[in-house]
SERO-4910 file (N, C-alpha, C, O; in steps of 0.05 Angstrom, whole numbers):
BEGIN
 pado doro    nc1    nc2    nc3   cac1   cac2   cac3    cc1    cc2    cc3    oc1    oc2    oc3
  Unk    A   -964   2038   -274   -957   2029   -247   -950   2054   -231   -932   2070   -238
  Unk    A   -961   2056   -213   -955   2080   -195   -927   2078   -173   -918   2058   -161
  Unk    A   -919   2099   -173   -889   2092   -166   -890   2104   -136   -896   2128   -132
  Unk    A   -882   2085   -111   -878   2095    -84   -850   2091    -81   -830   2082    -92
  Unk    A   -857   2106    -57   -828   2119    -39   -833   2105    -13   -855   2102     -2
  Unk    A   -816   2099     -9   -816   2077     30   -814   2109     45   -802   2127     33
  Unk    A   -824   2115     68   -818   2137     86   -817   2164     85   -800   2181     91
  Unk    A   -843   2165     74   -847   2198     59   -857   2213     83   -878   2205     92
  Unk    A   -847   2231     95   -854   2240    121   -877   2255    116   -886   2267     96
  Unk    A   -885   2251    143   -920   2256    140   -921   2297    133   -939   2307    118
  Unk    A   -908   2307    142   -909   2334    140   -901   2339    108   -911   2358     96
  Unk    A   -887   2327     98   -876   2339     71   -856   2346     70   -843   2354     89
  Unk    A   -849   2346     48   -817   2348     38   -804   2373     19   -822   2376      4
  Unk    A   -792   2383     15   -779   2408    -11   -760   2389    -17   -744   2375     -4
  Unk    A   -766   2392    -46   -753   2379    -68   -730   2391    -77   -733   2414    -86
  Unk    A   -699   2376    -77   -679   2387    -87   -673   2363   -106   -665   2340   -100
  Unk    A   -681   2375   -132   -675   2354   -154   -652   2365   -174   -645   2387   -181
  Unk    A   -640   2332   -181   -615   2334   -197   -598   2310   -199   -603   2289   -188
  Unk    A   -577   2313   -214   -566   2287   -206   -545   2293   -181   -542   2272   -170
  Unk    A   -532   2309   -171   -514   2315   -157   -494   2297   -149   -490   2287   -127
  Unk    A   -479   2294   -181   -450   2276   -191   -438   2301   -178   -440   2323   -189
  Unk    A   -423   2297   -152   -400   2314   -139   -408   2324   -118   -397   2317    -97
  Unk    A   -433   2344   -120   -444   2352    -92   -432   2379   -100   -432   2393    -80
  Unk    A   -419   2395   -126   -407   2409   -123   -418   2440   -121   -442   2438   -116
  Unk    A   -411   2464   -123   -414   2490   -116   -451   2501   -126   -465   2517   -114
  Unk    A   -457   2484   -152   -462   2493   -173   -491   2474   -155   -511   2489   -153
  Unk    A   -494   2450   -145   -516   2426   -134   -518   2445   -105   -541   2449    -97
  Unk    A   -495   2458    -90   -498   2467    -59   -524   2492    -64   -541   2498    -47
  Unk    A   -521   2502    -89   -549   2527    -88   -582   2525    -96   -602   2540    -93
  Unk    A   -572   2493   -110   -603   2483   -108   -604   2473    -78   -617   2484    -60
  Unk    A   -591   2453    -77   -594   2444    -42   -599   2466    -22   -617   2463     -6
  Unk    A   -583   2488    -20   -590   2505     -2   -618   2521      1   -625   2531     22
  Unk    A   -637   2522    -33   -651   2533    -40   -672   2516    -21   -690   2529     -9
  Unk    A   -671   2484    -18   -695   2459    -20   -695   2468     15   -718   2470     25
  Unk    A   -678   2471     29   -665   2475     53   -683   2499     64   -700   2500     82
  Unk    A   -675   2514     50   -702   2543     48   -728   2543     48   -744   2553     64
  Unk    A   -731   2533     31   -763   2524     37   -767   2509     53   -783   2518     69
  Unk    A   -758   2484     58   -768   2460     82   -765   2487    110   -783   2488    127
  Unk    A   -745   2504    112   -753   2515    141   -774   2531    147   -788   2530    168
  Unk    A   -777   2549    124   -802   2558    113   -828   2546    113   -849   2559    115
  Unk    A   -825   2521    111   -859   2515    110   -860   2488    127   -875   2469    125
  Unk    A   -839   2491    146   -846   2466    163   -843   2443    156   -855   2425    168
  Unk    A   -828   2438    136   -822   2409    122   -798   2395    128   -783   2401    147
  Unk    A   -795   2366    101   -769   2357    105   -749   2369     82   -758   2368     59
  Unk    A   -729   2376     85   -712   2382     57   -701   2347     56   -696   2332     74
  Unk    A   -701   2341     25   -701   2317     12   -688   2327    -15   -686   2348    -26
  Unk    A   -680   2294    -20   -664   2303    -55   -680   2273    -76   -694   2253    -73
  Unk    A   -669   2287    -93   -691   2262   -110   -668   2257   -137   -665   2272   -156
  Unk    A   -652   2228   -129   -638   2216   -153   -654   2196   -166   -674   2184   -159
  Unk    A   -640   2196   -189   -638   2174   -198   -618   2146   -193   -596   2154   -185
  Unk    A   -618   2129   -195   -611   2101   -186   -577   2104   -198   -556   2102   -186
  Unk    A   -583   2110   -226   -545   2111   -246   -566   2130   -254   -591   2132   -253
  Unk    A   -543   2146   -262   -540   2164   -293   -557   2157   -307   -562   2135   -315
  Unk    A   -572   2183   -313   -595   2171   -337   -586   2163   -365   -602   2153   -381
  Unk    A   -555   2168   -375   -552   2169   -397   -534   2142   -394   -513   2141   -407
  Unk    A   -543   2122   -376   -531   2098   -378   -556   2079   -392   -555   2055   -401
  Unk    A   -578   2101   -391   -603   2078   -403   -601   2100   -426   -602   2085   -446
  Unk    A   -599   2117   -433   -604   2134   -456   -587   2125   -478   -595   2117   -499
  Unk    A   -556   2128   -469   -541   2118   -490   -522   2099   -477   -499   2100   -487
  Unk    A   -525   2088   -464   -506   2060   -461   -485   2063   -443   -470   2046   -433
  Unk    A   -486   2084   -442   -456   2092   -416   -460   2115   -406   -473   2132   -418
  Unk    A   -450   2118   -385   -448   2143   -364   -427   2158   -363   -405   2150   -369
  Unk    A   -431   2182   -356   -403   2193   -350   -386   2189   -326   -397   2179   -307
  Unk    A   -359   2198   -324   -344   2168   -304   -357   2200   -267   -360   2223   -262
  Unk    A   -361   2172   -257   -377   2192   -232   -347   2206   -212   -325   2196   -207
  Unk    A   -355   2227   -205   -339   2238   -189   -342   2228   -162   -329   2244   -149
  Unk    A   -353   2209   -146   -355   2206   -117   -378   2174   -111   -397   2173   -128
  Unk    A   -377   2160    -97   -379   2136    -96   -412   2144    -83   -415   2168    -80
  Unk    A   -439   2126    -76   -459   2135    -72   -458   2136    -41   -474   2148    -27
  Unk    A   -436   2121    -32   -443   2128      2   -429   2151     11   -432   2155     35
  Unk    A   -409   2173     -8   -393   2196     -9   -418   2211    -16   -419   2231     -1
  Unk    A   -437   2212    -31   -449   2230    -41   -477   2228    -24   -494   2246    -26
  Unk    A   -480   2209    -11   -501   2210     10   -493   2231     39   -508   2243     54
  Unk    A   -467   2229     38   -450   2239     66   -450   2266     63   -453   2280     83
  Unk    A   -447   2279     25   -446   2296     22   -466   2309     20   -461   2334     20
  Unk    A   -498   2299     16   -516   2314      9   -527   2325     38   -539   2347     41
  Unk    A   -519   2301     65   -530   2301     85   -509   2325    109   -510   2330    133
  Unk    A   -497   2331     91   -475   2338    109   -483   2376     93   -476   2397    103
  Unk    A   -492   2374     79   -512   2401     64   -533   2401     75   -544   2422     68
  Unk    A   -546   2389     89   -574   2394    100   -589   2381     90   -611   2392     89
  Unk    A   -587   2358     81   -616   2338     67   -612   2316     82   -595   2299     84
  Unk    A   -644   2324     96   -647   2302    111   -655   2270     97   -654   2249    108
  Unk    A   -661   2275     70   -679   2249     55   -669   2246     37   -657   2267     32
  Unk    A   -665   2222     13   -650   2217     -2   -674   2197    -10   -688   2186      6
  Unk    A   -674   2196    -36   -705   2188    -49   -692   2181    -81   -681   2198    -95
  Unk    A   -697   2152    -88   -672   2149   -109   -700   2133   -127   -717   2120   -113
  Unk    A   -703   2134   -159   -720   2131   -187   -702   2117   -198   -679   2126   -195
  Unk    A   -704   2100   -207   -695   2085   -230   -709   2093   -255   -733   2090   -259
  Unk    A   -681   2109   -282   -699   2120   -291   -717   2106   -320   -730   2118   -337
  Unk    A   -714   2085   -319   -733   2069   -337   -762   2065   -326   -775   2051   -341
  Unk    A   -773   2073   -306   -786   2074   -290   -812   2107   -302   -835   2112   -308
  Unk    A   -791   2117   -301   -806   2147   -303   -794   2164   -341   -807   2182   -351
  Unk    A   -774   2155   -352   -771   2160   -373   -782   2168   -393   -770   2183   -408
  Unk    A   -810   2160   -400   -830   2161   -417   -843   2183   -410   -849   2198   -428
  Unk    A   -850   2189   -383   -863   2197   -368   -862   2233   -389   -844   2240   -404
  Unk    A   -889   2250   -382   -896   2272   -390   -888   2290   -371   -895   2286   -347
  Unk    A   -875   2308   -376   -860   2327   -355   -889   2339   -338   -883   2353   -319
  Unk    A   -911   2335   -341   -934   2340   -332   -940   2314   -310   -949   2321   -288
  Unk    A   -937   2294   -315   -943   2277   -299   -915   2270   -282   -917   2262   -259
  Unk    A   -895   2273   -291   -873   2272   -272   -881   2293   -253   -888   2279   -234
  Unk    A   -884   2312   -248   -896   2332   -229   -923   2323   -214   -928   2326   -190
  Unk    A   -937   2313   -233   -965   2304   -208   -959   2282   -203   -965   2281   -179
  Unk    A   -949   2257   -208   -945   2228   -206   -930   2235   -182   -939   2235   -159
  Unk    A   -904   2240   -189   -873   2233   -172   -876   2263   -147   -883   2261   -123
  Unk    A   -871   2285   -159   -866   2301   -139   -889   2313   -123   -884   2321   -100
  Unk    A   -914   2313   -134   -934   2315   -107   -946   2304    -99   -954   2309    -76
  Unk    A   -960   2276   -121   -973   2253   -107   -949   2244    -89   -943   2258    -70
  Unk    A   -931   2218    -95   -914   2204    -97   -898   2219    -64   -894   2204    -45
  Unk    A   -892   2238    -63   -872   2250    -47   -883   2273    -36   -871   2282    -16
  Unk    A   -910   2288    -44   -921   2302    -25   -910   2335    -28   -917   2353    -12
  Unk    A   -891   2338    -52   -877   2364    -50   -891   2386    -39   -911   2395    -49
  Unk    A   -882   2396    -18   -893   2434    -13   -877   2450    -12   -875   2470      2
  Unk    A   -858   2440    -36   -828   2466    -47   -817   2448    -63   -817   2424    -59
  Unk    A   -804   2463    -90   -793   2450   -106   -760   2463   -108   -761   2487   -111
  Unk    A   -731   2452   -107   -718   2460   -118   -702   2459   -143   -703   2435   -148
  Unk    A   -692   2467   -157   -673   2464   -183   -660   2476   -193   -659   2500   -186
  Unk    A   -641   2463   -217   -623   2483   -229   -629   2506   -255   -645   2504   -274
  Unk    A   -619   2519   -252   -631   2537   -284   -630   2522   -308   -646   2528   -325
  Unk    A   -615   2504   -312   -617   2491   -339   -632   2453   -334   -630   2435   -350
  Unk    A   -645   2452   -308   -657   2429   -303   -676   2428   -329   -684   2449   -338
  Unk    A   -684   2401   -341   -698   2385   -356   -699   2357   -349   -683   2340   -342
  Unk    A   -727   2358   -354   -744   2328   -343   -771   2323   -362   -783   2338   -376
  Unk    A   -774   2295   -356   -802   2290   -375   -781   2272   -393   -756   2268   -391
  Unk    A   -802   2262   -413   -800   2247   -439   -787   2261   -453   -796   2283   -456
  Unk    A   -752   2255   -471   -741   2267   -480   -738   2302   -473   -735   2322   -488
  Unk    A   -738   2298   -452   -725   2317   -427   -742   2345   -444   -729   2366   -445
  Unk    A   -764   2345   -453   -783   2371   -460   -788   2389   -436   -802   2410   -436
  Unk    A   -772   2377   -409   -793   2403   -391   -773   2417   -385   -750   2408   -381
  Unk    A   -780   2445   -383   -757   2457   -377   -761   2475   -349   -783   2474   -338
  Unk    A   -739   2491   -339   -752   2504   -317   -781   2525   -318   -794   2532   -298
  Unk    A   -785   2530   -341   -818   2544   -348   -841   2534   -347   -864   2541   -342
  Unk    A   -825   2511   -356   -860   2474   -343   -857   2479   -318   -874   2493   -307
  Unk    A   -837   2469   -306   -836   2467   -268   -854   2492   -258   -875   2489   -246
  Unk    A   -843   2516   -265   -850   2534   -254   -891   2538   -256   -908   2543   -239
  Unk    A   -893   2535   -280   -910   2532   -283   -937   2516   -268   -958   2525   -260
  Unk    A   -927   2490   -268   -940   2466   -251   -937   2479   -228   -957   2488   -218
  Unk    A   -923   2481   -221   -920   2491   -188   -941   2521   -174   -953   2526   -153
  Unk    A   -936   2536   -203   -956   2563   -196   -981   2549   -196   -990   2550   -173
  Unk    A   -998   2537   -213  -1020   2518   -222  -1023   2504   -189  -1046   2510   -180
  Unk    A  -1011   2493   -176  -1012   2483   -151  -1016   2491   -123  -1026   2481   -103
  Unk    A  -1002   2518   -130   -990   2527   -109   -975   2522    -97   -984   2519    -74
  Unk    A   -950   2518    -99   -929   2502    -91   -908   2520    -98   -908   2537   -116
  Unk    A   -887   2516    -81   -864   2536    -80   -840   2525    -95   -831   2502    -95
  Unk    A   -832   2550   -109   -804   2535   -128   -782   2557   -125   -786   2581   -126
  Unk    A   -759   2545   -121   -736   2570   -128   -722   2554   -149   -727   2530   -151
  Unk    A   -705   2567   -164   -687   2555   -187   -669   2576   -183   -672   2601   -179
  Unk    A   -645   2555   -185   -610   2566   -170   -600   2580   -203   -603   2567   -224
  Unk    A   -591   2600   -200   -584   2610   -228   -554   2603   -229   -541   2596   -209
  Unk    A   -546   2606   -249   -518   2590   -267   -494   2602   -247   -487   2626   -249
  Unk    A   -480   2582   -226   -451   2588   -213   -425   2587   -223   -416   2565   -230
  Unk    A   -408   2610   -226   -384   2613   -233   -367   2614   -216   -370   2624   -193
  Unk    A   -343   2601   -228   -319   2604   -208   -300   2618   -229   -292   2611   -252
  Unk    A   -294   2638   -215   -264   2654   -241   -271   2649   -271   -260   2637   -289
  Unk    A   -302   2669   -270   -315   2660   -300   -314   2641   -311   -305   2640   -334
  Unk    A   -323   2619   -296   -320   2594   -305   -345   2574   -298   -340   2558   -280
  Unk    A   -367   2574   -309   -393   2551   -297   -381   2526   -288   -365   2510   -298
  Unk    A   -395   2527   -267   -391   2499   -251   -410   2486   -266   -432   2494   -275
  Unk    A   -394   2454   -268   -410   2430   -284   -397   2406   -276   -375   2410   -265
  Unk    A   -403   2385   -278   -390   2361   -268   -371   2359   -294   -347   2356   -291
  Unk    A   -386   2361   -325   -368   2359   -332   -342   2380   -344   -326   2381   -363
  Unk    A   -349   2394   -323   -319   2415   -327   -299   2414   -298   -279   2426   -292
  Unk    A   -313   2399   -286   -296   2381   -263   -281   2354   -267   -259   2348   -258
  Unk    A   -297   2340   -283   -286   2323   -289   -255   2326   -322   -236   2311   -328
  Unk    A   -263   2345   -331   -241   2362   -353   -225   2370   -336   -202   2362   -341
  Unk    A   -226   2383   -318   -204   2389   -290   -196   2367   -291   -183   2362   -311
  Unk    A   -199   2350   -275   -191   2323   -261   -172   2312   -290   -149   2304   -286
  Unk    A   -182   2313   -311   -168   2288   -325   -139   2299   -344   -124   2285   -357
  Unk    A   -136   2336   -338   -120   2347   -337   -100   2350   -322    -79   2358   -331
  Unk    A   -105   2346   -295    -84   2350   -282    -98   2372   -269    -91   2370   -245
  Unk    A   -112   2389   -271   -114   2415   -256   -134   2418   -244   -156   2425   -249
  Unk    A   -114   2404   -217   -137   2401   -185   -134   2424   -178   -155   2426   -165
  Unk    A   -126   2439   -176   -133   2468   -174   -164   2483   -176   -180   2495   -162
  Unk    A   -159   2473   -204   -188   2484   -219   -211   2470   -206   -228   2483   -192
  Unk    A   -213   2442   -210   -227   2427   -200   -237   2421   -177   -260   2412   -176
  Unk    A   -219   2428   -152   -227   2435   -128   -243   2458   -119   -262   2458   -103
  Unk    A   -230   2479   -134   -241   2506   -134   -280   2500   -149   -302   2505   -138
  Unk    A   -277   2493   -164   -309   2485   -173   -324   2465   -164   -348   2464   -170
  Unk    A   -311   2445   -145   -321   2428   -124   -328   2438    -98   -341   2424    -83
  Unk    A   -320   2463    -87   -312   2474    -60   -303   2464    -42   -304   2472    -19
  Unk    A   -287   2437    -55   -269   2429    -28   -260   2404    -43   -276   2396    -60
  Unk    A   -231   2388    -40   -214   2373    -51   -229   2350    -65   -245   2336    -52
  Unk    A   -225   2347    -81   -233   2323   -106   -218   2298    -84   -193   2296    -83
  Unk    A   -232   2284    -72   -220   2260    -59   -242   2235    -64   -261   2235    -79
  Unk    A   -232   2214    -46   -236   2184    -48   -236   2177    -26   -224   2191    -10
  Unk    A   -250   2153    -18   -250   2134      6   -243   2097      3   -249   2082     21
  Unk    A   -234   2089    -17   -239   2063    -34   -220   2042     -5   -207   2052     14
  Unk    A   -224   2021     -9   -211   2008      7   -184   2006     11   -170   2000     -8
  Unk    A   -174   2008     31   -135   1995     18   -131   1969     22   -135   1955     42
  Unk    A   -121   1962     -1   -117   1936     -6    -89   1928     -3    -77   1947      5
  Unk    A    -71   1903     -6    -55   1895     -4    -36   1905    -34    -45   1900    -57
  Unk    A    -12   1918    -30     10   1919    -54     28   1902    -55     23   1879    -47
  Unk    A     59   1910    -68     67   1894    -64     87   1897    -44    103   1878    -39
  Unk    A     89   1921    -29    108   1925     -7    143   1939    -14    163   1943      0
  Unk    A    135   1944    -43    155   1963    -44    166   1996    -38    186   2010    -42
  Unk    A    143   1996    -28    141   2023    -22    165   2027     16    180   2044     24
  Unk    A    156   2008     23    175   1998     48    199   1996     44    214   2009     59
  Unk    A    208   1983     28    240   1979     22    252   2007      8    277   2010      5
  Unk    A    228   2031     -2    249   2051    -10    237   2068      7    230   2090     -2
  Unk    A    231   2060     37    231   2079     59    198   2099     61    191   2116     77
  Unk    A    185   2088     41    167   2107     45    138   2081     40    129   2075     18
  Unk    A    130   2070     66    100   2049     70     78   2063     45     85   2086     39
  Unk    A     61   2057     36     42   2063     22     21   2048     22     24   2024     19
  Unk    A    -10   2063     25    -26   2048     14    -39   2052     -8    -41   2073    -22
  Unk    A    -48   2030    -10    -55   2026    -44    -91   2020    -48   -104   2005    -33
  Unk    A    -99   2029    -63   -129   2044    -65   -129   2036    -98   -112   2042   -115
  Unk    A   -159   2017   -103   -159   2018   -130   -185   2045   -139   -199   2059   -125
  Unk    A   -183   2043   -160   -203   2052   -175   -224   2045   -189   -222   2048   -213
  Unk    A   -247   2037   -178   -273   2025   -201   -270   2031   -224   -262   2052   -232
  Unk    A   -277   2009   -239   -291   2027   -265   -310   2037   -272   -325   2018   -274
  Unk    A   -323   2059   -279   -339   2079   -283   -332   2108   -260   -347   2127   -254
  Unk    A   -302   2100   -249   -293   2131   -232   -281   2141   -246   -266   2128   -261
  Unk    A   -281   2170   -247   -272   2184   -258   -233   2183   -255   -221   2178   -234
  Unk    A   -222   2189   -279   -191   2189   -277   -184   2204   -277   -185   2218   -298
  Unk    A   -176   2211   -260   -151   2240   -252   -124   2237   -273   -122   2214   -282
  Unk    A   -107   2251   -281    -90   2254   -299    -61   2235   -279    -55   2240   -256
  Unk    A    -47   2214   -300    -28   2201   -284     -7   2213   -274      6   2227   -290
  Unk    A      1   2213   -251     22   2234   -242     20   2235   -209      7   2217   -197
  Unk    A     30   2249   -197     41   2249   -167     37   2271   -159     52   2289   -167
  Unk    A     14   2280   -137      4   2293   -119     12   2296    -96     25   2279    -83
  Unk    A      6   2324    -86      5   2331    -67    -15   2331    -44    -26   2353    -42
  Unk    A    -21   2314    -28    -43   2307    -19    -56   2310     12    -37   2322     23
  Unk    A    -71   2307     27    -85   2305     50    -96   2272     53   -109   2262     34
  Unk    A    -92   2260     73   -104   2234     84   -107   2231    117    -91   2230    136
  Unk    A   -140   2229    115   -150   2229    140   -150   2199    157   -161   2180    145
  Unk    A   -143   2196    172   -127   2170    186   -129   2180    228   -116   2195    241
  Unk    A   -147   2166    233   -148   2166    265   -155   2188    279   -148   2195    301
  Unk    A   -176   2201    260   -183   2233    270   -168   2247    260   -181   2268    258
  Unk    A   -138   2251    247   -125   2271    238   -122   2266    213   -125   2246    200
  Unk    A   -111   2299    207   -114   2298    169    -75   2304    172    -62   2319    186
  Unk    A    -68   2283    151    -29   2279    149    -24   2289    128    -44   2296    116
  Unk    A     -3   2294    116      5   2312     96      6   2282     78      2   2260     88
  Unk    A     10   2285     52     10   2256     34     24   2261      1     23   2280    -14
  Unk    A     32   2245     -2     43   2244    -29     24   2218    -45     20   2195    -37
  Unk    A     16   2228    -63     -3   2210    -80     10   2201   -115     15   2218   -132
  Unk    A     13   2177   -117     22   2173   -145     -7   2155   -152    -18   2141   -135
  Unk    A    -14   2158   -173    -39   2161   -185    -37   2153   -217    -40   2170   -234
  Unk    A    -32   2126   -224    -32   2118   -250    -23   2088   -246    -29   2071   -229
  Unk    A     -1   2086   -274      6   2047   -274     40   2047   -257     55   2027   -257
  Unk    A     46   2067   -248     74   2061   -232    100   2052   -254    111   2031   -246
  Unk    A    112   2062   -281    119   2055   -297    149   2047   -288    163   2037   -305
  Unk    A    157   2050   -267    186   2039   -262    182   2012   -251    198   1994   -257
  Unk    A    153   2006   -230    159   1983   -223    143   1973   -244    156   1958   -259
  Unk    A    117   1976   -250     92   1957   -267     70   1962   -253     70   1964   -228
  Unk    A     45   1966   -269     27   1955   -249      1   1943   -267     -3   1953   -289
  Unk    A    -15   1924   -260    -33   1918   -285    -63   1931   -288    -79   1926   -305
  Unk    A    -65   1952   -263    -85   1964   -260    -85   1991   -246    -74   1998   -225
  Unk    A    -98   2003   -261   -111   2037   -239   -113   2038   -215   -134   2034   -203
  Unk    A    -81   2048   -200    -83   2055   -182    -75   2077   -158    -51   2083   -157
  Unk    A    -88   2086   -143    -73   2105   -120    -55   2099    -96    -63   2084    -79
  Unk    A    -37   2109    -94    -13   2088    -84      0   2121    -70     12   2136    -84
  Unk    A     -6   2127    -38     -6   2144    -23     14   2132      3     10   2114     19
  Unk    A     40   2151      0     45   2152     27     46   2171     45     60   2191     45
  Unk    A     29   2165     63     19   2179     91     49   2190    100     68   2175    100
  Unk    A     51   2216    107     74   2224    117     71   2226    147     49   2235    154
  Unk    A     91   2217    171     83   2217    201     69   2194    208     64   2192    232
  Unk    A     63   2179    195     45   2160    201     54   2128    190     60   2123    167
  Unk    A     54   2106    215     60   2079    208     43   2067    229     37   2076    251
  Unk    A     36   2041    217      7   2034    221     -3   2019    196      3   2027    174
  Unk    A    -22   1996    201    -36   1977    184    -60   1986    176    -77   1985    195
  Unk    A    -70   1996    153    -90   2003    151   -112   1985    133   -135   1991    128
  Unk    A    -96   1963    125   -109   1942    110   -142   1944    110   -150   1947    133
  Unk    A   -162   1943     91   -184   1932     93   -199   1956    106   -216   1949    123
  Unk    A   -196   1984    101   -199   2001    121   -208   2021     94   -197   2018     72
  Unk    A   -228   2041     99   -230   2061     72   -222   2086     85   -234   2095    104
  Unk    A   -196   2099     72   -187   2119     84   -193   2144     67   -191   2142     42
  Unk    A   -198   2165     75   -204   2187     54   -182   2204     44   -173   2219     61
  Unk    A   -171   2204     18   -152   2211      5   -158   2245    -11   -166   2243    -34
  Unk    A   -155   2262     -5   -156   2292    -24   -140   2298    -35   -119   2297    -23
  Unk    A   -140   2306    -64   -116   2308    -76   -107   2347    -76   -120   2359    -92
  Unk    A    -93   2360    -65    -88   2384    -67    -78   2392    -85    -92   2408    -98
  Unk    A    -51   2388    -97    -35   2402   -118    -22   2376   -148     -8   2356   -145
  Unk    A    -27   2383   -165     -6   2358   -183     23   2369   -179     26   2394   -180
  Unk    A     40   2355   -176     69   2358   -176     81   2347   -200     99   2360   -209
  Unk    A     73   2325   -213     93   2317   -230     78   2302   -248     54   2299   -244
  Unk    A     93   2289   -275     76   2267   -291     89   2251   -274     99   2256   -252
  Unk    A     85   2225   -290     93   2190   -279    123   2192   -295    125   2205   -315
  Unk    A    141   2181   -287    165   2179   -294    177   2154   -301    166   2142   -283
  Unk    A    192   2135   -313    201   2109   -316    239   2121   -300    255   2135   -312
  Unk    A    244   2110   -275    267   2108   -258    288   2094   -273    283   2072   -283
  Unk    A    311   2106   -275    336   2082   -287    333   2061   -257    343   2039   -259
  Unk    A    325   2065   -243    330   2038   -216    320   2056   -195    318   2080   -193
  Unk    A    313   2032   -175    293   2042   -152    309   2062   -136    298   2082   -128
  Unk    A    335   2059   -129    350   2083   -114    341   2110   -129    331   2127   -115
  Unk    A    344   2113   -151    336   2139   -168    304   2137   -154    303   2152   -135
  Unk    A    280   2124   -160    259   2125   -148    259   2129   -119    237   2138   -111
  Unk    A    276   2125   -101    262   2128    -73    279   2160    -62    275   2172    -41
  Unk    A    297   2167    -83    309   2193    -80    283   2214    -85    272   2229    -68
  Unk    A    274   2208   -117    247   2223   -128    229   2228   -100    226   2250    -90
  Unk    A    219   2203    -88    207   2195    -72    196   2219    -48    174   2228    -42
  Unk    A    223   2222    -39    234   2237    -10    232   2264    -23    222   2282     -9
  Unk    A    241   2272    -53    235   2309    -57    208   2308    -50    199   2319    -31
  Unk    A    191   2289    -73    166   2286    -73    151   2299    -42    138   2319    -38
  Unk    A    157   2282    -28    149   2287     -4    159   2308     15    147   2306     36
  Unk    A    175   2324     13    183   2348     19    180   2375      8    189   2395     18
  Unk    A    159   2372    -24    149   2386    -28    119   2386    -19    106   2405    -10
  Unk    A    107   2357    -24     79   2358     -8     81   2365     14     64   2380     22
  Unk    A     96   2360     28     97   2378     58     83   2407     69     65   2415     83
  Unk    A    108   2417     46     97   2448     54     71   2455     47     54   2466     60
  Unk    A     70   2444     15     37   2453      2     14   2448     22     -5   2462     24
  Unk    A     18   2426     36     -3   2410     60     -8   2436     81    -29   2446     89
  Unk    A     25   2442     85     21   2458    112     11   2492    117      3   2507    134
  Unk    A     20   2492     84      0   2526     67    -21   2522     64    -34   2540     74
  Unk    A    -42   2498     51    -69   2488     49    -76   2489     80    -88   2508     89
  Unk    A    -69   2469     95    -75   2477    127    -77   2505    141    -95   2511    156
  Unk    A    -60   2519    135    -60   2549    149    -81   2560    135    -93   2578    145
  Unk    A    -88   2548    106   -117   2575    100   -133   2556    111   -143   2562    133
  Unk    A   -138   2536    100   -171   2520    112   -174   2503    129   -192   2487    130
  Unk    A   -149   2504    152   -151   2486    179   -147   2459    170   -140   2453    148
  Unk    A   -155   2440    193   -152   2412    191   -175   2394    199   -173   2372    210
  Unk    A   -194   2406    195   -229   2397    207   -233   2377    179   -240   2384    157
  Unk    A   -228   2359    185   -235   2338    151   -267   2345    145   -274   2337    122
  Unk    A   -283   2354    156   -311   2352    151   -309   2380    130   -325   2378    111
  Unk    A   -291   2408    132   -291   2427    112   -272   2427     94   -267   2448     80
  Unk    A   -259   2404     91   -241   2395     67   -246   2370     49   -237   2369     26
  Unk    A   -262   2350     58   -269   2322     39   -297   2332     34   -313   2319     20
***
């Protein structure tokens, strides 16, 4: 069965292939590469996913995703890809790293530039490596760059050494290998309104399952709300003084009161401050509460003085 694409622009496209779980430092140099060529030869820069995780059909589960698909659409587009071109990969799986190249990327999509990562593999039991690509592509005539291996503080960027950040606690790291705050947009939903009675409103944000978990504990945070980015305190787990029966983010906006019900607000986490704590009683919690938030303060207002308050160069 021959596999189409709805809206393949008539001029042609450069190919930035990958999965780009994050969008992070390590996906911005293939993308920038696909970006390069499309100006170069008069084309469209385009990215080419897959539907889930290939290793949700390979072995049964995925790894937990760092960013929701309409975050990672925002993000690819907000990098310079104009096209977003999504395989389901039971579709092409079988497939000969030879015919994935003539099938998909130059029949199928028209490639006149290819981009990728140094350790990209594709084809049937992932045999092709960047020496096939390159190859097919010389054989064609067709243009390829491949982004060589990105470090942060001798450290390769990878989703999953972002996601080992994240479930440590060390948004630090994780940000730093994302190039900009590990955040969320999920809906806010209704709590139970305790956050009011110990002086500090919150909204409350669940977590899918298959998102990645940040380590339980209380952040220092950024939340973008009405054009402006507010300083924020983020508690991020089961809330062990009051209860809670599910995974959640439970942020209060500092400066800010207002209904945000039913609304997806974008949440960045900047610094971990603390684990999760069990309170002898809520007065002891809404004391915690108020340091809490007087240390996110400043960290907000030091993060702001280096990288401004433009949410578009921070989420």
């Amino acid at each position: 069965m021959a596999i189409t694409f709805k809206d393949v622009p008539s001029q042609g496209v450069s190919v930035a292939l990958g999965n780009f779980d994050g969008v992070h430092r390590g996906h911005l140099a293939v993308i920038n590469n696909a970006v390069k060529i499309a100006q170069e030869k008069g084309c469209v820069p385009c990215a080419l996913l897959f539907n889930r995780h290939p290793m949700a059909d390979l072995k049964g589960s995925a790894p937990p995703s760092l960013m929701t698909r309409d975050m990672q659409d925002r993000a690819l587009k907000k990098a310079g890809i104009e096209r977003i071109f999504r395989l389901d990969f039971s579709d092409i799986r079988h497939m000969s790293p030879e015919d994935f190249v003539k099938e998909i990327l130059f029949s199928a999509l028209g490639a006149k530039g290819i981009s990728c990562g140094y350790n990209y593999r594709f084809g049937e039991n992932a045999a092709g490596t960047t020496e096939t690509l390159s190859r097919l592509c010389e054989e064609s005539g067709t243009e390829i760059k491949i982004a060589p291996k990105v470090e942060v503080d001798g450290i390769p960027v990878s989703s999953t050494a972002i996601r080992s950040a994240l479930e440590k606690g060390d948004i630090h790291l994780a940000n730093k290998l994302l190039g900009r705050l590990f955040s969320y947009d999920f809906t806010v939903i209704s709590g139970d309104r305790r956050g009011r009675l110990l002086g500090a409103p919150t909204i409350n944000q669940h977590f899918p399952e298959g998102f990645v978990t940040p380590r339980f504990g209380v952040y220092a945070a950024a939340a973008f709300v009405d054009g402006t980015l507010h300083p924020a305190v983020t508690n991020f787990g089961i809330r062990p003084t009051i209860g809670t029966n599910s995974l959640r983010s439970e942020t209060c906006i500092l400066d800010f009161s207002g209904d945000l019900y039913g609304c997806n607000v974008p949440v960045g986490l900047i610094e971990f401050l603390r684990d999760e704590i069990k309170f002898s009683d809520l007065d002891e919690l809404g004391r915690q509460i108020a340091s809490d938030g007087e240390r996110a303060r400043m960290i907000f207002e030091e993060f702001s003085a280096e990288h401004g308050t433009d949410k578009s160069d921070i989420f």
